[in-house]
N, CA, C and O atoms as CSV, one atom per row, in Angstrom:
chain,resi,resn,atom,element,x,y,z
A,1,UNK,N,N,-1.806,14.890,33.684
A,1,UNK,CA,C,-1.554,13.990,32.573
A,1,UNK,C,C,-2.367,14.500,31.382
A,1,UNK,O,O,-3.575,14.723,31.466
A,2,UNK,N,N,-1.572,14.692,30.148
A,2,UNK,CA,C,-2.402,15.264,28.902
A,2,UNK,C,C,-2.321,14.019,28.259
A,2,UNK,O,O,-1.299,13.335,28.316
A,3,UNK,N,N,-3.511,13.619,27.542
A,3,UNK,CA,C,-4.278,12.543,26.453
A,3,UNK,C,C,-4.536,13.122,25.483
A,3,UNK,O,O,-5.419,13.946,25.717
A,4,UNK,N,N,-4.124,13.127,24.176
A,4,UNK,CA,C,-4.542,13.673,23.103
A,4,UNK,C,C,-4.576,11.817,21.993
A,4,UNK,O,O,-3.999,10.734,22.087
A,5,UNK,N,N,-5.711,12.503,20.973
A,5,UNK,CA,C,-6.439,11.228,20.655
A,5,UNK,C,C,-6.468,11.580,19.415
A,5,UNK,O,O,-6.937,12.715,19.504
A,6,UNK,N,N,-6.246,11.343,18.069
A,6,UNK,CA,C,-6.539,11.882,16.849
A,6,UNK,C,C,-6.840,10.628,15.542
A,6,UNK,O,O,-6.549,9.434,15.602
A,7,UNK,N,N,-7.315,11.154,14.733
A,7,UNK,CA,C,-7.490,10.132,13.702
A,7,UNK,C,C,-7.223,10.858,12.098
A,7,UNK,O,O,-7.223,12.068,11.873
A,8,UNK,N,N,-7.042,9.951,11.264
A,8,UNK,CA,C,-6.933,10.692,9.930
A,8,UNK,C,C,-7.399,9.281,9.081
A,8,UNK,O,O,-7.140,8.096,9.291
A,9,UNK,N,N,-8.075,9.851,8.194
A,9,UNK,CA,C,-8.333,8.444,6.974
A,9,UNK,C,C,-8.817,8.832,5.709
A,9,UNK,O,O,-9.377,9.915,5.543
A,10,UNK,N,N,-8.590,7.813,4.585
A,10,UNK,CA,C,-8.516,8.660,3.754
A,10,UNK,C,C,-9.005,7.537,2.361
A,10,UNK,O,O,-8.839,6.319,2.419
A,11,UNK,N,N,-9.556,8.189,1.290
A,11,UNK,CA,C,-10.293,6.981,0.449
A,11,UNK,C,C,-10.473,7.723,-0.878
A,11,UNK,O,O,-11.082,8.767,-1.113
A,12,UNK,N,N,-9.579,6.669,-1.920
A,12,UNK,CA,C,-9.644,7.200,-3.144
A,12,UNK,C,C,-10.248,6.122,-4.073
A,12,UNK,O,O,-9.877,4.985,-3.782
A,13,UNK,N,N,-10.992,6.203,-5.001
A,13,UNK,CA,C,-11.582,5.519,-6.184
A,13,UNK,C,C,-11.645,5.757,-7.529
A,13,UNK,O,O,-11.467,6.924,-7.878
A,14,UNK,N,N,-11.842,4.991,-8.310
A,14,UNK,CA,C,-11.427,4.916,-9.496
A,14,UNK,C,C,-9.775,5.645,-9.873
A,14,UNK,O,O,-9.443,6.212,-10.914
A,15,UNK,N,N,-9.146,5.451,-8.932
A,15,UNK,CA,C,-7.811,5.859,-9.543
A,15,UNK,C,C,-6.811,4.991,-10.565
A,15,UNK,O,O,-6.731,3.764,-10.604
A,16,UNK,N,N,-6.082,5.937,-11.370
A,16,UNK,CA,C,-5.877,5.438,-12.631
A,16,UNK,C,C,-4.856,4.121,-12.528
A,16,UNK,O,O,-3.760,4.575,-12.199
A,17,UNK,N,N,-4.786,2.867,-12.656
A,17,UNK,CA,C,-4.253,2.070,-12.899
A,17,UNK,C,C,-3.320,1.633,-14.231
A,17,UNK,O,O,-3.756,1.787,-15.372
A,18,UNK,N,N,-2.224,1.170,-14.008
A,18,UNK,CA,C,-1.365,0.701,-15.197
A,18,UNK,C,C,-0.510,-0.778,-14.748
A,18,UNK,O,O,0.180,-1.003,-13.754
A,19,UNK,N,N,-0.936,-1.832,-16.143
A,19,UNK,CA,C,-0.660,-3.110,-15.858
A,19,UNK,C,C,-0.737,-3.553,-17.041
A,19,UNK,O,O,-1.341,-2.983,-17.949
A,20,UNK,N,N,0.055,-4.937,-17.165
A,20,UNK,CA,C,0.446,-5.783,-18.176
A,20,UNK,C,C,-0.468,-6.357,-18.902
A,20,UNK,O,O,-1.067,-7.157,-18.184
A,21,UNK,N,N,-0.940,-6.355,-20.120
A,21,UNK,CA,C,-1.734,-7.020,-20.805
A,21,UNK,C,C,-1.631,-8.217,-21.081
A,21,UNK,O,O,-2.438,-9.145,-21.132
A,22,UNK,N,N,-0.436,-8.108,-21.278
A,22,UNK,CA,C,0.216,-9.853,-21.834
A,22,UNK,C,C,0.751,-10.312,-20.673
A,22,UNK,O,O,1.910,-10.727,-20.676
A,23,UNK,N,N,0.081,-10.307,-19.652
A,23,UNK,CA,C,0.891,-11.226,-18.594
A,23,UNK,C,C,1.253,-12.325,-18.533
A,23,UNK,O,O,0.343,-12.895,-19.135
A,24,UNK,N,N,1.997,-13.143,-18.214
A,24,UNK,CA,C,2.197,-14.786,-18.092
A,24,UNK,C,C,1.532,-15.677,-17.155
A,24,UNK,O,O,0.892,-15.058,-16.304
A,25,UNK,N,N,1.492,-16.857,-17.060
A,25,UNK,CA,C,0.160,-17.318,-16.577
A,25,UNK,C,C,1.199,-17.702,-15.457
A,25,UNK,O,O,2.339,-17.985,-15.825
A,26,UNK,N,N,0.861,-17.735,-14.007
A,26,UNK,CA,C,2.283,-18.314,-13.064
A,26,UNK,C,C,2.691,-19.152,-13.838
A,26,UNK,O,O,2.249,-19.613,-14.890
A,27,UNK,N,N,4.279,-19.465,-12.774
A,27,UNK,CA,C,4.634,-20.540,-13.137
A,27,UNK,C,C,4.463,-21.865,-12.419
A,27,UNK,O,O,4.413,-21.968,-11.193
A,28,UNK,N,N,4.359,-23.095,-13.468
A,28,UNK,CA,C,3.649,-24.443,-12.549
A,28,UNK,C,C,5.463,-25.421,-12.641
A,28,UNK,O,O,6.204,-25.528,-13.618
A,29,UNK,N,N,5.643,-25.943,-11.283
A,29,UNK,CA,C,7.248,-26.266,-11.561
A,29,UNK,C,C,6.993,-27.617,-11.897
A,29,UNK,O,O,7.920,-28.421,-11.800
A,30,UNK,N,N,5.290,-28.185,-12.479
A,30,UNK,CA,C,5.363,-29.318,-12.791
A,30,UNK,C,C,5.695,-29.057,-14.232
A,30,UNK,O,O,6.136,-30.031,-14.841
A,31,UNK,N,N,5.593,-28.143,-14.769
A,31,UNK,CA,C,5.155,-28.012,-16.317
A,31,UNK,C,C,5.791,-26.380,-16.770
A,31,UNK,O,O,5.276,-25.322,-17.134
A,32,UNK,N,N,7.713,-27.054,-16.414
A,32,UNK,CA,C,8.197,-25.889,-16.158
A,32,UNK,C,C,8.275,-25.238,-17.999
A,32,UNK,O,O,8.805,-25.874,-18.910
A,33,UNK,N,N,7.587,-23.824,-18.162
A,33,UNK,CA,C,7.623,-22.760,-19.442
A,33,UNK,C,C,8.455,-22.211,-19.282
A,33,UNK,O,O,8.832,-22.243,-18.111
A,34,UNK,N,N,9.350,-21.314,-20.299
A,34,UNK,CA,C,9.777,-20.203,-20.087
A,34,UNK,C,C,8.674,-19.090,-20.799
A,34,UNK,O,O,7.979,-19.271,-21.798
A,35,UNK,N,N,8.769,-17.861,-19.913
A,35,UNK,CA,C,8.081,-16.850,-19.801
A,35,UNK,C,C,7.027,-16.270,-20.908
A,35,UNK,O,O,5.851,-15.936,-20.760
A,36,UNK,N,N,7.769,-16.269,-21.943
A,36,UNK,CA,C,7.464,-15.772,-23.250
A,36,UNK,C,C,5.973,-17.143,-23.951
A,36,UNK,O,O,4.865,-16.777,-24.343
A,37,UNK,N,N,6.252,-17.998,-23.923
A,37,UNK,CA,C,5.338,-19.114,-23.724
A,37,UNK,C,C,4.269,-19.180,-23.352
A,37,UNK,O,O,3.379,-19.654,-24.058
A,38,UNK,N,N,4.084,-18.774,-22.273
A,38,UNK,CA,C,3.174,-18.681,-20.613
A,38,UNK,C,C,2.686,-17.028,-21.213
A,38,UNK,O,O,2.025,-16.420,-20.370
A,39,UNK,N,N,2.886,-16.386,-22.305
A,39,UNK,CA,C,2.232,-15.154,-22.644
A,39,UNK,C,C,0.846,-15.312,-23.163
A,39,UNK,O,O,0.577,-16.386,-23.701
A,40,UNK,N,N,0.028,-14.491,-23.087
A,40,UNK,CA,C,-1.133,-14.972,-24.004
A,40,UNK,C,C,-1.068,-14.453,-26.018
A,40,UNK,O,O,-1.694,-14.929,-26.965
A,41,UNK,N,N,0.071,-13.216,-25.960
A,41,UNK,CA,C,0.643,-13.202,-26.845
A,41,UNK,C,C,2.087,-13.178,-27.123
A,41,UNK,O,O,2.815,-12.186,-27.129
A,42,UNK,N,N,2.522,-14.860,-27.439
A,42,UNK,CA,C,3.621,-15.324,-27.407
A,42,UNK,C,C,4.940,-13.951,-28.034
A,42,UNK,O,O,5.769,-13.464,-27.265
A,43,UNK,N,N,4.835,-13.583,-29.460
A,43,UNK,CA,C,5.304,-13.236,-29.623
A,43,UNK,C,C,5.991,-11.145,-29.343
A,43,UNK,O,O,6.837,-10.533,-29.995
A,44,UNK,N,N,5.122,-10.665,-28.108
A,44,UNK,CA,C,4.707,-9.624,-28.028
A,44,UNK,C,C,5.192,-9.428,-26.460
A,44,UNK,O,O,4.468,-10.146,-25.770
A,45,UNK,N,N,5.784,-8.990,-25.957
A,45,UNK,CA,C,6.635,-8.427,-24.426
A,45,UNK,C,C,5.562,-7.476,-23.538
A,45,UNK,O,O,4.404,-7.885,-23.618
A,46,UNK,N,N,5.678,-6.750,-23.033
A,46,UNK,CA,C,5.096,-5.964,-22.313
A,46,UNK,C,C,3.906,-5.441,-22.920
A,46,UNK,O,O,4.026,-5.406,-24.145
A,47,UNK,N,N,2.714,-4.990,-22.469
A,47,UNK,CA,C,1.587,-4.736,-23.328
A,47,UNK,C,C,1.223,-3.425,-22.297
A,47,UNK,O,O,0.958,-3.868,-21.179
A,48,UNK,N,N,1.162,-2.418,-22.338
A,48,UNK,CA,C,0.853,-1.492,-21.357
A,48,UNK,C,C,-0.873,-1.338,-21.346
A,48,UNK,O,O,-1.445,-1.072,-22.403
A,49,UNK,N,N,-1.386,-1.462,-20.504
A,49,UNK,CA,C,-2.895,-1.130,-20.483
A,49,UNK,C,C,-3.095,-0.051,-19.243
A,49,UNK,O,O,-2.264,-0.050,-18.334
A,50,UNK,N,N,-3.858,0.574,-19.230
A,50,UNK,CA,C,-4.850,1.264,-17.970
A,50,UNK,C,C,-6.193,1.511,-17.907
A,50,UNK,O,O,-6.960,1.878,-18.797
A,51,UNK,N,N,-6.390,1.269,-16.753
A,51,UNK,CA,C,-7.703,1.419,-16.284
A,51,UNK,C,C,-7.797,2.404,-15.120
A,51,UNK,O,O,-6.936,3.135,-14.630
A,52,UNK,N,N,-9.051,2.223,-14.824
A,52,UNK,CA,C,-9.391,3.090,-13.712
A,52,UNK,C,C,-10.492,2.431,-12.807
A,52,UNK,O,O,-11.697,2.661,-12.712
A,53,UNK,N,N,-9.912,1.797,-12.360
A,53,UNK,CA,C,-11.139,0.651,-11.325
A,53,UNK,C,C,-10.058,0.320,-10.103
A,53,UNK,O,O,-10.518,-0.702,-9.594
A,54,UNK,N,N,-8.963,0.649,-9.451
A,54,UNK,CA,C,-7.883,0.590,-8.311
A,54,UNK,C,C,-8.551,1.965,-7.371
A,54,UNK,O,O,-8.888,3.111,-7.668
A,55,UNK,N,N,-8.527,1.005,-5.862
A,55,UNK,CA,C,-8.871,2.429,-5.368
A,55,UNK,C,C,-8.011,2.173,-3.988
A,55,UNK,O,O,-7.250,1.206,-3.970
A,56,UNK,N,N,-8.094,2.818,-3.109
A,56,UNK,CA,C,-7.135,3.016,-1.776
A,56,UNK,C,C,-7.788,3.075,-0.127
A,56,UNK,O,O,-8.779,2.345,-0.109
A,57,UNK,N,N,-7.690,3.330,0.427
A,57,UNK,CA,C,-8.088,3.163,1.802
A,57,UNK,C,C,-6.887,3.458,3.103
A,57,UNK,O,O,-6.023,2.698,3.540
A,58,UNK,N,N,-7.130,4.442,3.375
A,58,UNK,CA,C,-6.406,4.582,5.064
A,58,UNK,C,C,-7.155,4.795,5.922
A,58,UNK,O,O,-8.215,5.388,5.720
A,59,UNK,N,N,-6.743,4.319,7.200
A,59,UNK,CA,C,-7.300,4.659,8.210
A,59,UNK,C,C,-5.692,4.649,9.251
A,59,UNK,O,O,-4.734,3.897,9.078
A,60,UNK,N,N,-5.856,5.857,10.427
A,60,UNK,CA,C,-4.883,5.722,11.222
A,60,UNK,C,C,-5.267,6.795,12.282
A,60,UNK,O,O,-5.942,7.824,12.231
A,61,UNK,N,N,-4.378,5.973,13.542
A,61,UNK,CA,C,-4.977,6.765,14.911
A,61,UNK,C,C,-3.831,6.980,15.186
A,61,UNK,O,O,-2.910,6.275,14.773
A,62,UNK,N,N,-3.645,8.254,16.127
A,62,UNK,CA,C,-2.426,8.509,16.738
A,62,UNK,C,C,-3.025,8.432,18.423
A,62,UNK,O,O,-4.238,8.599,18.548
A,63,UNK,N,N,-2.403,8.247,19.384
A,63,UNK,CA,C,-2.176,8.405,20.792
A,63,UNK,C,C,-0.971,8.774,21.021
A,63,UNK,O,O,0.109,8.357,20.605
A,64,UNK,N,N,-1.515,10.324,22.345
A,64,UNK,CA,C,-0.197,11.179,22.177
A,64,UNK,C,C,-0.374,11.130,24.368
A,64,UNK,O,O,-1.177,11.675,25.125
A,65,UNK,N,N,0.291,10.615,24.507
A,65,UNK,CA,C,0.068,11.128,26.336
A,65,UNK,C,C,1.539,11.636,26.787
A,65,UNK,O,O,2.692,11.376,26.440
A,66,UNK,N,N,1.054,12.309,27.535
A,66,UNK,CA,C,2.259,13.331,28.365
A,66,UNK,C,C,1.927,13.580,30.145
A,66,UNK,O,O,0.976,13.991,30.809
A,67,UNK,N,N,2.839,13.240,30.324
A,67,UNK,CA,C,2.859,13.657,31.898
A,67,UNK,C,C,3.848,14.769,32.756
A,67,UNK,O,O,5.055,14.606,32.932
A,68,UNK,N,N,3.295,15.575,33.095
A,68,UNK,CA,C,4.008,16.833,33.304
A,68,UNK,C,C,4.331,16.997,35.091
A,68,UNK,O,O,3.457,17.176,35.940
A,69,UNK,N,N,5.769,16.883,35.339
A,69,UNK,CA,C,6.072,16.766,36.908
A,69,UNK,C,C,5.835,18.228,37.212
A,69,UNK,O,O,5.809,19.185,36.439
A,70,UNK,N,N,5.636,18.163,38.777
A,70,UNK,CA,C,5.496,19.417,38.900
A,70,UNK,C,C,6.881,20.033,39.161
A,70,UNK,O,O,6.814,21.062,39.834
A,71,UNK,N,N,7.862,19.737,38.873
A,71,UNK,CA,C,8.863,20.433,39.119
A,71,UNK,C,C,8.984,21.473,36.859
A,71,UNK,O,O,9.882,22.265,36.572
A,72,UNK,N,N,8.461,21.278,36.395
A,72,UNK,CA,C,8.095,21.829,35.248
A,72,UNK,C,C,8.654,20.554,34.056
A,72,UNK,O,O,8.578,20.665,32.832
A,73,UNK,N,N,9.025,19.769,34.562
A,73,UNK,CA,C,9.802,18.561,33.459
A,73,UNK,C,C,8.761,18.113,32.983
A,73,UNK,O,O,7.852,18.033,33.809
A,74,UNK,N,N,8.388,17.602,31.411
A,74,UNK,CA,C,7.296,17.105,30.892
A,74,UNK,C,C,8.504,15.343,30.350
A,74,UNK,O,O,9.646,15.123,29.949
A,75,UNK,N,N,7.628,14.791,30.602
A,75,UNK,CA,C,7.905,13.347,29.633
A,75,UNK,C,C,6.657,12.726,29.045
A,75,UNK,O,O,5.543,13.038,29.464
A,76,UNK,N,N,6.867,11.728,27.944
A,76,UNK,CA,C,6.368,11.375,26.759
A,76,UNK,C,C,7.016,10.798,25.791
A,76,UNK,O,O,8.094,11.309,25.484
A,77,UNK,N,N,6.640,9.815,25.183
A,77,UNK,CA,C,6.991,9.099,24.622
A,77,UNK,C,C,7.413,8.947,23.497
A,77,UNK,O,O,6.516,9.013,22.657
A,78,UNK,N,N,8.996,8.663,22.861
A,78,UNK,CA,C,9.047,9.194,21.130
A,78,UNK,C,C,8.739,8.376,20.013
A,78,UNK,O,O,9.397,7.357,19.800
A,79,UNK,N,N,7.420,8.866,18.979
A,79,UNK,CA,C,6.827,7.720,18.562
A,79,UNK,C,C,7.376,8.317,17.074
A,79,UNK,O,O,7.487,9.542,17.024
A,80,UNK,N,N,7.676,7.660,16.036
A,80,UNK,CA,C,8.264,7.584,14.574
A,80,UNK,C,C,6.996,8.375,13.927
A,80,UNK,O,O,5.835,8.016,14.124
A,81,UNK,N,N,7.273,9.219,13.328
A,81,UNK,CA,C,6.325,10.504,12.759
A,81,UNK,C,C,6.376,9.676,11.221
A,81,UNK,O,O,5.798,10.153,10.244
């Protein structure tokens, strides 16, 4: 029986971010706005900003086992790559 065991992970910071300046505040369905309203600058649509304060994180394990008959046939399991 072969066991193979692996890991990979991975970590990024300060990566560059892009987001709405003028966002709208949710919406409350007591105190229903339309969108433009709920802006902090009413008259002004999309506001492009970026920063750099978004960062990332992976972590991931693989388990790989195989069992090999002795007639030479191997089986194992097919896992989504």
């Amino acid at each position: 029986m072969l066991l193979q065991v692996g890991y990979v992970g991975n970590k990024g910071v300060n990566l560059p971010n892009r987001y709405d300046a003028n966002q709208a505040v949710p919406f409350d369905p007591l105190n229903p706005l339309p969108i433009p309203v709920r802006r902090p600058y009413q008259t002004l649509g999309f506001i492009s900003a970026n920063s750099s304060s978004t960062y990332s994180n992976y972590n991931g394990l693989d388990v790989h086992v195989e069992r090999r008959y002795s007639s030479g046939l191997a089986s194992s399991p097919v896992t989504p790559g």
